[in-house]
C-alpha positions in Angstrom: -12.0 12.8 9.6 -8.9 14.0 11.4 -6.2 15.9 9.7 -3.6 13.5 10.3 -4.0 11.3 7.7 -6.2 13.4 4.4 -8.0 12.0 1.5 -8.4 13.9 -1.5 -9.0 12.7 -5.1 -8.0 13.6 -8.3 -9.9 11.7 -11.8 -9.8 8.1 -10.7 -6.8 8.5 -8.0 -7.8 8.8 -4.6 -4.6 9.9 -2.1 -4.3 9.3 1.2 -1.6 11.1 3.3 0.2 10.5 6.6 -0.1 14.0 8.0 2.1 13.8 11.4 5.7 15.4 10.5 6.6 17.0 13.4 6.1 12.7 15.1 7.8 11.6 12.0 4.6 10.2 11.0 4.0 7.8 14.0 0.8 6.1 14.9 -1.2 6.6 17.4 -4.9 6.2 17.8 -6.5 9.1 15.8 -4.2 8.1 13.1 -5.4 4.5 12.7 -9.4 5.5 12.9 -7.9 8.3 10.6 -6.3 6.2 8.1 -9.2 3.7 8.0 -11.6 6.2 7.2 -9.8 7.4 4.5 -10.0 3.6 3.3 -13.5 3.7 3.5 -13.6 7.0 1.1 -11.6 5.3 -1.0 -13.1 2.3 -1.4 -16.7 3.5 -1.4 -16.4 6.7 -3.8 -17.0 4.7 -7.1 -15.4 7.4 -9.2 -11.8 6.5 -7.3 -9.7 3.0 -8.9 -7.0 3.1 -7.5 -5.3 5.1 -4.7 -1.9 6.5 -3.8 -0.2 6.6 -0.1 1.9 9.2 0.7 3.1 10.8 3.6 3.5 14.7 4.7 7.7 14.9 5.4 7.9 19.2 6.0 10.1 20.3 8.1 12.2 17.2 9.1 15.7 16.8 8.5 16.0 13.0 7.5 12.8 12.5 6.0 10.7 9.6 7.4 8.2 8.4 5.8 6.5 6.7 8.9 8.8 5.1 11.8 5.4 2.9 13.0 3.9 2.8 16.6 4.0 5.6 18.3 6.0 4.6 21.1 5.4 7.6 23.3 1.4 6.3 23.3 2.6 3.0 23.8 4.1 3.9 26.8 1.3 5.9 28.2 -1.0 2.7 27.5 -2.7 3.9 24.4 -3.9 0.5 22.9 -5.8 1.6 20.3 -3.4 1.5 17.2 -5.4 -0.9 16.0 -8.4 -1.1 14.7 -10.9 -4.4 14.1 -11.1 -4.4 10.3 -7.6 -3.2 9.4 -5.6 -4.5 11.9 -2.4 -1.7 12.7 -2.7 1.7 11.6 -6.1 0.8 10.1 -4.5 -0.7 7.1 -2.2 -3.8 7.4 -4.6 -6.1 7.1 -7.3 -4.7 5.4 -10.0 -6.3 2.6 -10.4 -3.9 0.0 -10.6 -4.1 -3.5 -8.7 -1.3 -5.5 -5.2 -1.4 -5.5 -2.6 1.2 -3.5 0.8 2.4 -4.9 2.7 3.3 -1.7 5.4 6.7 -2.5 8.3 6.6 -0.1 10.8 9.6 0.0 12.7 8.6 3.5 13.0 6.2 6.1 9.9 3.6 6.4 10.9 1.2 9.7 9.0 -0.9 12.1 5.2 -0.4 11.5 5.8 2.3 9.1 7.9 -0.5 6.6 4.6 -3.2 7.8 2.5 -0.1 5.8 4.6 -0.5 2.9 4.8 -4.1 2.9 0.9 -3.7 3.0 0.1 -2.1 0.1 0.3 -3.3 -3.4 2.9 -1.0 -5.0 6.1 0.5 -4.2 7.7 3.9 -5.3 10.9 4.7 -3.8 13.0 7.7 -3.5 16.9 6.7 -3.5 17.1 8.1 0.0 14.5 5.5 1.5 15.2 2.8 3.9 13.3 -0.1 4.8 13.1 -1.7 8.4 12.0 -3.9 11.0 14.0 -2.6 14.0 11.6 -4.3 16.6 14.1 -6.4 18.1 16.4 -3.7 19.3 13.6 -2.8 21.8 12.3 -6.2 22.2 9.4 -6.2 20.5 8.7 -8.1 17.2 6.7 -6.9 13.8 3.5 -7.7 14.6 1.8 -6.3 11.7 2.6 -8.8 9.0 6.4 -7.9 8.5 6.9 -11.6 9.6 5.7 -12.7 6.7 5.6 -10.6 3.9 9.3 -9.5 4.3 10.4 -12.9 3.3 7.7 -12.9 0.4 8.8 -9.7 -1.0 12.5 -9.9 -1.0 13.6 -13.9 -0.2 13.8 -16.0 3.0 17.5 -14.9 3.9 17.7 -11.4 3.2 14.6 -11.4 5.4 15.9 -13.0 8.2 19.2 -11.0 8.0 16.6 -7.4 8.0 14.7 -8.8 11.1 17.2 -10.5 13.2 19.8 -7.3 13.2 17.5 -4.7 12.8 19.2 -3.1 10.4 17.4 -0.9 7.2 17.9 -2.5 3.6 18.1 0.6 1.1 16.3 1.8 -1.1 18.6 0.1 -3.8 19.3 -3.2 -2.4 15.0 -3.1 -2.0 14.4 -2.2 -5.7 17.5 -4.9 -6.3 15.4 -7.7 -4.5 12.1 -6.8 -5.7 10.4 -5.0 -3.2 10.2 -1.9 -4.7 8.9 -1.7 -8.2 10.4 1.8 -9.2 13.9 4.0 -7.7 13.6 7.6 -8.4 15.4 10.8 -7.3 14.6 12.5 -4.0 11.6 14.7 -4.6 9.6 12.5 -7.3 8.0 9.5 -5.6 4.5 10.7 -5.8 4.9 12.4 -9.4 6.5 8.5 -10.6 3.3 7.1 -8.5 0.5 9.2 -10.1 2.2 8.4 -13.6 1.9 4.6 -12.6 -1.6 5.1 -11.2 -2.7 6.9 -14.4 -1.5 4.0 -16.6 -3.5 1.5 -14.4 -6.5 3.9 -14.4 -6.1 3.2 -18.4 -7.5 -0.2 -17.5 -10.9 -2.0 -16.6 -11.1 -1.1 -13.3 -13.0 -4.3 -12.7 -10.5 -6.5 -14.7 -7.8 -4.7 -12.3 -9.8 -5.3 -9.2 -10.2 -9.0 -9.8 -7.1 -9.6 -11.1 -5.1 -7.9 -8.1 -7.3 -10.1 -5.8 -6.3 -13.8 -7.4 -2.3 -12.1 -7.5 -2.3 -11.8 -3.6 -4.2 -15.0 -3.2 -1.3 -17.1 -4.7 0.6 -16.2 -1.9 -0.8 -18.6 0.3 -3.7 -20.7 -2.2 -3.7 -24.0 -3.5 -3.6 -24.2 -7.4 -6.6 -25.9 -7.2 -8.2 -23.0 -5.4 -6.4 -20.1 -7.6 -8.2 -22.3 -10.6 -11.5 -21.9 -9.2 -11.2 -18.0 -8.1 -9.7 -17.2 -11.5 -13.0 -19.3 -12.9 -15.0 -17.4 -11.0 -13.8 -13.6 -11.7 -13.3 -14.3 -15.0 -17.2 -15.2 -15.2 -18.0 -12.1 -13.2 -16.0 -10.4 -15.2 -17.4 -11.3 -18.6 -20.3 -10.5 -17.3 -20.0 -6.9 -17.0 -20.8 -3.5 -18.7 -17.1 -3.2 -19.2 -16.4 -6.1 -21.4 -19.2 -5.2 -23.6 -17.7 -2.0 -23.9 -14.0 -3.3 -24.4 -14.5 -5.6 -27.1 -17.1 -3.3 -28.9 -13.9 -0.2 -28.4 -11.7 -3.2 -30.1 -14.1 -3.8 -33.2 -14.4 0.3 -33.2 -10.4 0.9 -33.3 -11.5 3.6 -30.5 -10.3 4.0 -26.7 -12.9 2.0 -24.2 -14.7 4.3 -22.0 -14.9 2.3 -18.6 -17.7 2.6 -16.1 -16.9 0.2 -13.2 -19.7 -1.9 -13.7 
């Protein structure tokens, strides 16, 4: 795999970095079949539950976390910042199964805030920004910005982001519910490995399942929720792992999970 996005692991946490500071962490081609491959490592090493995203900010002067397409490749026709199971950067629209706590510590616009809105968590750094500039260079967010903008933080506030331009703050984004924790400049990943830790506490496949019917609401019918819910929870009860939970219970001891 390329160095500019890494995977490494650590216990059950898997992290995969954006390793491109000297482009601000752009995408371009070897960073989406970079990126998805990491994905695959994470989602395939069964000893990983959940992951952390993070990106690599030496040496700038205004951090930035990722500031999306690589324009520059753009320009010199590069169309391959896509790829056919993720979608942009190899991520964005992506299956998978374990859940991803994104750590922000500077600017995330255009594609690079479509990678935020993309993952399941957020921790951010008070000197973060979020934004969809596309329409100052007459492009749109075509990597589910549309969308999930208006689902993370309300229909107006939305609009107002993608219609100027303009970044929301870190604040206003912790404010409106996009970001689930606002920490000093420097701690992002420490905050995300202590969140990832506490959901690492949990039955990975109770987490898996339950993360899955959570992002379904967004667009199910109740009816349909009903019948996934039905149907992980039978999985579910099914497993090694609840065995092992309620026997831990009856025990007074801590469960020791297997992911399976």
């Amino acid at each position: 795999m390329s160095d500019v996005v890494t995977f490494e692991k650590q216990g059950q946490i898997g992290f995969i970095t954006l390793n491109r500071p000297e482009a601000r962490n752009a995408v371009n081609g070897a960073v989406a079949q970079a990126f998805e491959a990491a994905l695959d490592q994470l989602e395939n090493d069964p000893e990983v539950w959940v992951g952390i995203l993070r990106a690599n900010t030496e040496g700038q002067e205004r951090p930035v976390f990722c500031a999306g397409a690589d324009l520059k490749a753009l320009n010199s026709g590069e169309n391959n910042l896509f790829t056919e199971r993720g979608g942009f950067a190899g991520f964005v629209y992506r299956d998978r199964k374990k859940p991803i706590i994104v750590a922000v510590d500077g600017l995330a616009t255009a594609g690079g805030c479509e990678i935020v809105l993309a993952a399941d968590m957020v921790i951010a750094t008070t000197r973060s920004a979020f934004g969809l500039a596309e329409v100052k260079r007459n492009l749109i967010a075509g990597a589910g910005g549309l969308f999930r903008l208006p689902r993370a933080i309300g229909q107006n506030v939305a609009m107002e982001v993608i219609l100027t331009g303009d970044p929301l703050s870190a604040q206003r984004a912790y404010e409106l519910g996009l970001v689930n924790r606002l920490v000093e400049p420097g701690k992002a990943v420490e905050t995300a490995i202590e969140l990832a830790n506490k959901i690492a506490l949990s039955a990975p496949l109770a987490v898996w399942a339950s993360r899955k019917i959570v992002l379904a609401s967004a667009y199910e019918s109740d009816a349909k929720l009903i019948e996934m819910t039905n149907a992980e929870f039978g999985a579910v009860l099914k497993s090694e792992d609840t065995k092992e939970g309620l026997t831990a219970f009856i025990e007074k001891r801590p469960p020791q999970w297997r992911g399976r």
